[in-house]
N, C-alpha and C positions, 0 to 999 in steps of 0.2 A: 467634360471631355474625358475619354477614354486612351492611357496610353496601353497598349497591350502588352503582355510579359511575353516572352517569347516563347514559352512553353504554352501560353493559352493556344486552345486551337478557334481556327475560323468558323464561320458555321460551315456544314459539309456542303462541298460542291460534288456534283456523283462521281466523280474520278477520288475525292476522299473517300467515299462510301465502299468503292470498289477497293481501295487501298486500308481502310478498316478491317472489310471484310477478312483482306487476306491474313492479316496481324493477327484476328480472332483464332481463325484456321491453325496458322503456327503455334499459337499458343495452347490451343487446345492440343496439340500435335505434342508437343512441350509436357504438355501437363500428364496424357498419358503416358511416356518416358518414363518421367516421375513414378508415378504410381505405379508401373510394371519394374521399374528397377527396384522400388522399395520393397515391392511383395519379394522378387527374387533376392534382394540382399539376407532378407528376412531368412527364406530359405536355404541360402547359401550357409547362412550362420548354425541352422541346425544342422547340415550335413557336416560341417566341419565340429562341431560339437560331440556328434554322433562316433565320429572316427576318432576322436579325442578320447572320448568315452571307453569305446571298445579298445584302445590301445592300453588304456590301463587295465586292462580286464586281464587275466589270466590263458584269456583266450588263445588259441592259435594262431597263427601268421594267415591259417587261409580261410578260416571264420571273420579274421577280420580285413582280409580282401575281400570276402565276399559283401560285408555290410560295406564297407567304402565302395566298391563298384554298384552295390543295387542304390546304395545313397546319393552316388553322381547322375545314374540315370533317372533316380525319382526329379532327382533336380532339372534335370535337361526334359525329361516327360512332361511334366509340371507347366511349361512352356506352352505346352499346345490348347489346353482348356483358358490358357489368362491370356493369348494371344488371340483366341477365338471371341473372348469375352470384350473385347471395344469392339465388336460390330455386332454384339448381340442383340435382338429383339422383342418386343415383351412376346411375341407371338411364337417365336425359335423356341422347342422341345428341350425339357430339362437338360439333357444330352445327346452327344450325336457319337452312337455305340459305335461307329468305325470310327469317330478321331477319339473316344474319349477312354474307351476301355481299355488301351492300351498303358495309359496314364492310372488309371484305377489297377491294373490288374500289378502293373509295377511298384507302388505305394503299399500292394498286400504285400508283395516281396521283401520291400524294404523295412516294412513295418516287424514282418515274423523274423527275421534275420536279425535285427537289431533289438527289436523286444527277447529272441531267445539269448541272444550271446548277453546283454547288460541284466536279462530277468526283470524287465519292468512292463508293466502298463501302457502308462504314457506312451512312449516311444515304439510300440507295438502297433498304437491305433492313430496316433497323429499323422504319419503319412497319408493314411486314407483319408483322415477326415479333412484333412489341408487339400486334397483334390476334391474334395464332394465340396468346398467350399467355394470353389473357382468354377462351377459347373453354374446353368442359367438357373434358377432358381426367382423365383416372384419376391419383389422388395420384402414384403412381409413375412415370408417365409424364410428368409433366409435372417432375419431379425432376431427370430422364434429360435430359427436352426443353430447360429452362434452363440445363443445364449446358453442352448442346451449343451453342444460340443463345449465349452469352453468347465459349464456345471460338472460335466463328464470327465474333460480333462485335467479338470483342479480334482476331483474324488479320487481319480486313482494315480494321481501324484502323489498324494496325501498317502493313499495306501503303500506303495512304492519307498516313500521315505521309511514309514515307519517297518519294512519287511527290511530296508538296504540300513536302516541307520543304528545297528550293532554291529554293522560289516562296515562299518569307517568309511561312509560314501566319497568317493572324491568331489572332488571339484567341480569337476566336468561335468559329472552324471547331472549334477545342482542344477548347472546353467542349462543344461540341454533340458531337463523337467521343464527350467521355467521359460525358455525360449518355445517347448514343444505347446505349453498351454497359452500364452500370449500371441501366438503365430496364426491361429483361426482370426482373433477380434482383429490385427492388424493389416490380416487379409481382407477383411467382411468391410473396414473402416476404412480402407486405401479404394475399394469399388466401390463402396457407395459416394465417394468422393468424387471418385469418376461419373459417376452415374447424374450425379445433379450437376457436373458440368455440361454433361450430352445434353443435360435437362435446359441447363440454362443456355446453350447453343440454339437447341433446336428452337427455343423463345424467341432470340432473337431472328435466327434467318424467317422464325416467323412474323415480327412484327416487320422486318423491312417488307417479305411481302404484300405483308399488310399496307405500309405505306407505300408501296408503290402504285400496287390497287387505288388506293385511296388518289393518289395523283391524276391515272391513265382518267378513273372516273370523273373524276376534277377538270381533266382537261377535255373530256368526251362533252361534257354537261356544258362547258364553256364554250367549245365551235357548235353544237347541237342549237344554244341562243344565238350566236352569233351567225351564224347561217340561216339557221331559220327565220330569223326575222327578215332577213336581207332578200332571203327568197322569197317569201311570202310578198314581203312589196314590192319586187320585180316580178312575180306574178300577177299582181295588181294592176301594175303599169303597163305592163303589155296584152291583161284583157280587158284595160281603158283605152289601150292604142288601137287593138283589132276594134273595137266598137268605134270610134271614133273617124280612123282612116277613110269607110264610105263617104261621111257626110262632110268633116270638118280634117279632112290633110295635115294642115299645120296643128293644130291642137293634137294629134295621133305623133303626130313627129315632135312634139313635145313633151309628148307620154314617152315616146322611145328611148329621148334624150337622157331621163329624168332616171329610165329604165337601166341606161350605160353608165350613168353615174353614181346608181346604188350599185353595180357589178363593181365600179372602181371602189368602193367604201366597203364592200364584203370582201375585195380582194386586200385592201386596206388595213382591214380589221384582221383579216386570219393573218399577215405580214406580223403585226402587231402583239399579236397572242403569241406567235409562234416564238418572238424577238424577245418577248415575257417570259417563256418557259426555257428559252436558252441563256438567257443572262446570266452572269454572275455576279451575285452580290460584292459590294466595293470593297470589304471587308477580306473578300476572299482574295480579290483582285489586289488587294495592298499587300495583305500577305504572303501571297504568291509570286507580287512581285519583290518582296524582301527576300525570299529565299531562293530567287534566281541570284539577285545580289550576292548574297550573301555564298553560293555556289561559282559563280566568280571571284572569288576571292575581297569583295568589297564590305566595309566592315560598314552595315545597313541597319535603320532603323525607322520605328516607323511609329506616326501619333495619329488615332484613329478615334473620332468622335462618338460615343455612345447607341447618337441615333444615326450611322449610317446607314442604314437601311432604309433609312427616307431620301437619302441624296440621289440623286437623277442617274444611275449606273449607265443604262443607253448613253449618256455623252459622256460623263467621265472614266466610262471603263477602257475602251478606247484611248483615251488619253492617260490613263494611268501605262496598259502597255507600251503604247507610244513611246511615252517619255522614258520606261525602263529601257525599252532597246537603243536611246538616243545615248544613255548611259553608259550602258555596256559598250556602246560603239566609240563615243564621243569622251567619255570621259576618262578619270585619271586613275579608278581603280584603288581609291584607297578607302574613301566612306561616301553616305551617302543618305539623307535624308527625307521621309515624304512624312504627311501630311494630309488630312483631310476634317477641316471643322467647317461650324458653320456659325456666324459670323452676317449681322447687320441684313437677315434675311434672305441670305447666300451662302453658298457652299464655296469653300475656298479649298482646292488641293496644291500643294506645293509640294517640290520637288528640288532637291538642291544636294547638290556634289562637287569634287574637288575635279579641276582642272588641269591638262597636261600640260607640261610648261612650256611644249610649244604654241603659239598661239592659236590652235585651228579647230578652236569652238567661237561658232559667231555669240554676237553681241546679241545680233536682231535677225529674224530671218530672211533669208539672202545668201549668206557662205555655207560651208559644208555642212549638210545635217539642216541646213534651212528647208528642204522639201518635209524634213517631218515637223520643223517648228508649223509652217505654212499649213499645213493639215491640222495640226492640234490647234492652230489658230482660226480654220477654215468649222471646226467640230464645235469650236467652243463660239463661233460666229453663232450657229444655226442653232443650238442652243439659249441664243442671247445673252450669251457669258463672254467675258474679256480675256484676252492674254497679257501674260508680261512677262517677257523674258528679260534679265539683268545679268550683271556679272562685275562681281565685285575683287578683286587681288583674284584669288585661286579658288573662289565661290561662284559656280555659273547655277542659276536660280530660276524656275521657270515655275508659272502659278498662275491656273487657271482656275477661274471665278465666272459659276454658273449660278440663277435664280435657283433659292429654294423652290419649291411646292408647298401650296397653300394647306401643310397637315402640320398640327400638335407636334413637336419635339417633346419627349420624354425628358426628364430630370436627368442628369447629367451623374451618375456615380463616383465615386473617387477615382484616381487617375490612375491608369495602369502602363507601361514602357514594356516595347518589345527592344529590350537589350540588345547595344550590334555588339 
């Protein structure tokens, strides 16, 4: 027997699948957040570094407004090529010269303003190349491309120290070098991060369509035999009846008969299929109904057999809802138990909860709430399963017991509990 923890999930019923889906969506939604806050954080820190830099510098008041103003708008430019980049496609052109040249031509600005006032390298050609970074570029190329920017950017840092480091580099200048050379790989490493999530997205919304295909043709394949057969020998019978009717009447009118009750059995059959492809697994239906419980405030739990999946769902799905709403209506609202094993060649589901202290849950049915015992009694009749309703102090217990199905039960796993 299987008790479930209550983090396990059911298997999906499609209203899961559509509420999957949407969890994915957020999260993907979530993830590029992430990755565009951190490229701009990234950013943020070399502009502030930048201003840092040139305020120690000797420089003027309006040299070094001018690098702080071209270094806010690289910042805010910057924007447009990485906002452009989550809906990019491998087919979309390296760049698109009206959004992207304005971001390029501002990064030259900010680059030569800031490279002339500290006299470095680095911080001359980083602006640029942290925009050529963010632009659409082919996975491989752009592998190629960061490795070279980054070769480039460590050379003439290197060079930079050794021209500024008789001139007592500050602090600042340090940090800005190494934030300006690090800033390509954590741009290039933050989109391709992005990039194999799109990848593993687009996977999946492709294999659900895949499985759904697989379904529709599953169920195409299924009424295709089931009709065809059914017509084919109703064709049968009715050009045994037209030959027959001249010579032999009754015999023709027993072909016809024979004729209207394979139409009842084709009609039968697609009832049947149809009643297949809309069920819900018991599994789901237990679960489902614990966390209505449990959304009413009733502290619910729930013990679920291994092989439900073999248990007759057509009669006891029905009585699983049943009895939930008999609960929520009837009962006391504080806990509440169900059940479903099987048991001496039968499915036994139970259900059992605390009663209100006044007395107006029946015994048997008959009193208030007896029109749903009667029906769960009437379900599990047609089935060839039993009812028993009892009630014990302030335990009202109700447990319906249907024939297994003559298939293999699987091994039993250790026991799992969905926690109320």
């Amino acid at each position: 027997m299987s008790r479930l923890p209550e983090s396990a999930a059911p298997e999906p019923a499609a209203s899961d699948v559509r509420s999957t889906a949407l969890r994915l969506t957020r999260s993907i939604n979530v993830t590029w957040w992430y990755v565009a806050v951190s490229v701009v954080f990234f950013e943020g820190t070399v502009v502030l570094l930048a201003v840092a830099a040139v305020a120690e510098t000797d420089a003027g008041t309006v040299a070094a407004g001018t690098v702080g103003i071209s270094a806010l708008l690289w910042w805010l430019a910057t924007l447009v090529p990485l906002l452009d980049y989550r809906h990019r496609s491998v087919d979309a052109p390296l760049m698109i010269w009206r959004r992207h040249l304005t971001p390029l031509l501002i990064g030259v600005v900010f680059g030569l303003t800031a490279g002339l006032v500290t006299e470095t390298w680095v911080v001359s050609l980083a602006p640029v190349l942290q925009v050529a970074m963010l632009l659409n570029w082919p996975p491989g190329v752009r592998f190629r491309l960061v490795l070279v920017v980054t070769v480039l950017l460590v050379a003439l840092a290197v060079i930079d120290f050794r021209a500024h480091v008789a001139d007592d580099s500050t602090a600042s200048w340090i940090q800005l070098a190494v934030f300006a050379v690090i800033l390509p790989v954590v741009t290039v490493s933050s989109l391709w991060w992005w990039d194999v999530l799109v990848a593993l997205d687009k996977a999946r919304a492709s294999e659900a369509k895949l499985a759904a295909t697989q379904e529709r043709l599953r169920l195409a394949t299924d009424v295709h035999d089931l009709q065809g057969h059914h017509l084919q020998v109703i064709a049968l019978q009715l050009e045994l009846a037209e030959r027959l009717m001249p010579r032999d009447p009754e015999a023709g009118m027993e072909q016809l008969r024979a004729a209207r009750a394979s139409v009842d059995g084709a009609r039968q059959g697609t009832r049947d299929l149809a009643t297949r492809f809309r069920s819900v697994p018991l599994r789901d239906e237990l679960a489902n109904a614990v966390d209505l419980l449990r959304a009413a405030g009733t502290k619910a739990e729930a013990t679920v057999d291994p092989d439900a999946s073999l248990a007759p769902a057509s009669a006891l799905g029905p009585v699983v809802r049943e009895t939930t709403t008999n609960v929520l209506r009837h009962g006391g609202g504080r806990w509440a138990r169900l059940s479903l094993t099987r048991t001496d060649g039968a499915w036994r589901y139970e259900i059992a909860n605390d009663v209100p202290d006044v007395p107006d849950v029946p015994d048997l049915p008959g009193g208030a709430g007896g029109a749903g015992l009667e029906g769960i009694a009437r379900r599990a009749a047609e089935a060839d399963g039993d009812l028993e309703v009892r009630r014990e102090g302030e335990t009202f217990t109700v447990v319906v017991t249907v024939p297994a199905e003559d298939r293999p039960a699987h091994e039993a796993p250790a026991e799992e509990e969905v926690a109320g």
